[in-house]
C-alpha positions, 0 to 999 in steps of 0.5 A: 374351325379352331379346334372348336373356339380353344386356340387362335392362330394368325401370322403377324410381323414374321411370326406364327402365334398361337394362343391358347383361350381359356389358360392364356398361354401364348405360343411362338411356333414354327412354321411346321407347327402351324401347319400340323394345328391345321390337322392336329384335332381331327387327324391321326398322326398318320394321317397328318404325315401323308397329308403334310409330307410333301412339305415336311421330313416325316422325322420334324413331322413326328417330333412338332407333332408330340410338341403339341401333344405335350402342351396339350397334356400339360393344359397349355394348349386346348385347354379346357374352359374353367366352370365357374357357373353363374359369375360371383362378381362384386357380390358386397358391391364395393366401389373403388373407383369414381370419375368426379365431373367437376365442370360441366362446362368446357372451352372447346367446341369439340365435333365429337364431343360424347359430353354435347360440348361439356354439359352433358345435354344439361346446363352448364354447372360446376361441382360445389366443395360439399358435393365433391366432399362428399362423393369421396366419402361416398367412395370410402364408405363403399370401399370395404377392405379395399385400400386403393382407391381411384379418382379421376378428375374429368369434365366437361374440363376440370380447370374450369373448376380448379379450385376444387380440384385443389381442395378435394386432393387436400380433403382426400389426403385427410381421409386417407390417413383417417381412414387407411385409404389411399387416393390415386388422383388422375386429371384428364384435360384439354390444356387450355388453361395450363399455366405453371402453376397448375402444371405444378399442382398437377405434377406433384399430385396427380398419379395420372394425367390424359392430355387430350390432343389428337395428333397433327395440327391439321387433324386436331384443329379439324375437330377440337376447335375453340368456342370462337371456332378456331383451332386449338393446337397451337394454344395446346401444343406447347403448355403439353410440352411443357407439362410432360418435360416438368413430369419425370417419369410419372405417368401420363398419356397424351390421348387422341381421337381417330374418326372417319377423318383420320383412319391414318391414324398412325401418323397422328401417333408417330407425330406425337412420339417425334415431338417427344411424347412417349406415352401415346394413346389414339382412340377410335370416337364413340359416337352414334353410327349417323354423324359424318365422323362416324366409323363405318363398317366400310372404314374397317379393313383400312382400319385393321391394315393401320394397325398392322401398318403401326405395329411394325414401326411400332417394333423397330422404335421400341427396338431402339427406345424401350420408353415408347408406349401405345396403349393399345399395344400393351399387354400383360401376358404373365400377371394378367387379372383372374377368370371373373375380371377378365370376364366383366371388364372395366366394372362401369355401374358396379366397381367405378361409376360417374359423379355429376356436378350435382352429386348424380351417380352414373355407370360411367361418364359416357352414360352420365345425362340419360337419366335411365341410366341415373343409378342414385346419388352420393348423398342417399346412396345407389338407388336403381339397383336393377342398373346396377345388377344390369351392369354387373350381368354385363359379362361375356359369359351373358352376351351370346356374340362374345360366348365363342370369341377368341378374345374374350377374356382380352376385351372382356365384351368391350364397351357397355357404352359402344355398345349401347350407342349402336345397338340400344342393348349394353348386351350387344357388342358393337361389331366394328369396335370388336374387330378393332380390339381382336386386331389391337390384340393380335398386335400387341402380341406379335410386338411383345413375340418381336421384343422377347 
């Protein structure tokens, strides 16, 4: 047991990494250091140097030994947990962030689609200019002193609906200067109906762009297929290259899917870096653990082994080109959120929540048409505030799994709708997806040991 849950310690990448979980210090140790950590809490230093002299010179023993003891003075190593009693979390409930479905409609026919094919097990609809309108001024008025302000465009797919999402850019640059706010506007498309003009929009406007393909032609035409069933990349491909070229250096992420289908996944991402694009992110499918494409817990350690796989390429790339993104491999290890972010995560049903074309409030896109999740609308304000207090309860402090984990305050419980779709229970961590993320965790940190 490690020290009681207060440090993890793997070997990944040719290095020994030790981090502290409570403070989040990260520690790139020698072998002989490792070794002592083995024995540091429970043993004397005399007994360490007869357990471990065989290995080691009893001078190296004594000196690695006050190293550590050091660290542990100074708070760096066996930290103890901050006592913050029950979780003070968004307490003036302010909302700074909304995904704004503007189409609930799409023209792809994805397997996996979590949205059944972009009408959220609805009919098909589209946001109107008065309901847009106002769920931005819904978001102002619930902001407080915040002043940035997150809007992301989504869907279904939002260029069915584009006008709109014209117009409400244009609206919200009116309501920043009444109201000093400012909107940072992001576009998540399927490319589809890119043309110049649109790229233009979006290039000169969006913060954020997620362009939605799924790796190679073979992967991505398996599962993201057009209405007339046939396969979207070759439609896709080229307008996303197009887009990215025109882009410069503001964000974007060309964002895949990985299922059953692909557990490779690391070739779909170095086959996006080898057409050129740079800023990558591969996601493993949210779905219901019965569907074909399903992760199983027998796909896991195949899974784990990929990563490691990737993040070895990953580190001889960034080598050579610093501009190479996996999103799953970044990670802040110097300006890292406070105690109470890390512990809530990603604010779902309580600092960002999802619009309807219709105006409904949800806790986040992939809760949007389960109507039990329905928290109120932009035009009468939050209603169901039990789902609201029951999201921002969802902390790892609440949920008994995560209590213990070593990556707590990396994952932050994980996701509310991972979880619900496996377990019926946003306060159940779904198991396979935690494995995922502990293994993502420990990668990025042996990259960024291998890069310093």
């Amino acid at each position: 047991m490690e020290s009681e849950k207060r440090i993890h310690k793997y070997s990944l990448n040719g290095k020994n990494i030790v981090l502290d979980i409570n403070s989040g210090a990260v520690h790139v140790v020698d072998d002989i250091v490792y070794l002592i950590l083995d024995y540091y809490k429970n043993n004397t230093l005399e007994e360490i140097i007869t357990l471990i002299r065989d290995k080691y010179d009893e001078k190296d023993i004594f000196e690695s030994y006050n190293e550590i003891k050091t660290l542990e003075e100074e708070g760096l190593l066996y930290s103890e947990e901050s006592s913050i009693g029950n979780i003070k979390y968004n307490e003036d409930n302010i909302i700074k962030a909304l995904c704004l479905h503007v189409a609930h409609d799409c023209n792809l026919r994805c397997n996996y689609c979590f949205a059944s094919q972009g009408d959220f097990k609805g009919d098909r609809s589209l946001m109107t200019l008065d309901v847009g309108k106002r769920a931005l001024e819904f978001l102002v008025e619930n902001s407080g002193n915040r002043r940035n302000l997150e809007v992301d465009f989504f869907g279904g797919e939002p260029l069915m609906n584009f006008e709109l999402v014209k117009e409400l850019v244009r609206y919200g640059r009116k309501l920043e200067q009444k109201n000093n706010k400012h909107f940072r506007f992001t576009i998540t498309t399927n490319g589809i109906l890119l043309d110049d003009d649109k790229i233009d929009f979006i290039n000169e406007n969006m913060d954020n762009v997620v362009l939605s393909l799924d790796g190679r032609k073979e992967i991505n035409d398996n599962m993201r297929r057009t209405i007339s069933g046939e396969g979207s990349y070759d439609i896709i491909f080229p307008k996303f290259q197009k887009m990215v070229n025109k882009r410069g250096d503001k964000d974007y992420y060309i964002r895949g899917t990985f299922t059953s289908y692909n557990l490779d996944f690391s070739k779909d991402i170095l086959d996006f870096y080898n057409k050129g694009f740079k800023k990558t992110s591969v996601e493993p499918v949210v779905t219901s653990p019965d569907k074909d494409y399903a992760i199983k817990e027998e796909d896991l350690g195949i899974i784990l082994e990929e990563y490691e796989r990737f993040s070895k390429d990953y580190i001889e790339i960034k080598k050579k080109d610093k501009d190479f993104l996996f999103f799953h491999f970044m990670i802040d290890l110097k300006q890292g959120p406070c105690l109470v972010k890390r512990a809530v995560g990603c604010g779902a049903g309580s600092e960002y929540m999802a619009v309807t074309p219709q105006g409904d409030l949800y806790p986040c896109h992939q809760f949007v048409g389960d109507e039990k999740f329905k928290i109120g609308d932009v035009f009468k304000g939050i209603e169901n505030t039990e789902i609201r207090k029951e999201f921002k309860k969802a902390n790892v402090y609440n949920k008994s799994e995560c209590r213990d984990c070593w990556a707590r305050f990396y994952c932050s419980g994980g996701c509310h709708a991972n979880a619900y779709n496996h377990h019926k229970d946003i306060m159940k961590p779904y198991e396979i997806g935690c494995e995922m993320e502990k293994k993502r965790i420990e990668c990025a940190i042996s990259v960024l040991a291998n890069l310093d």
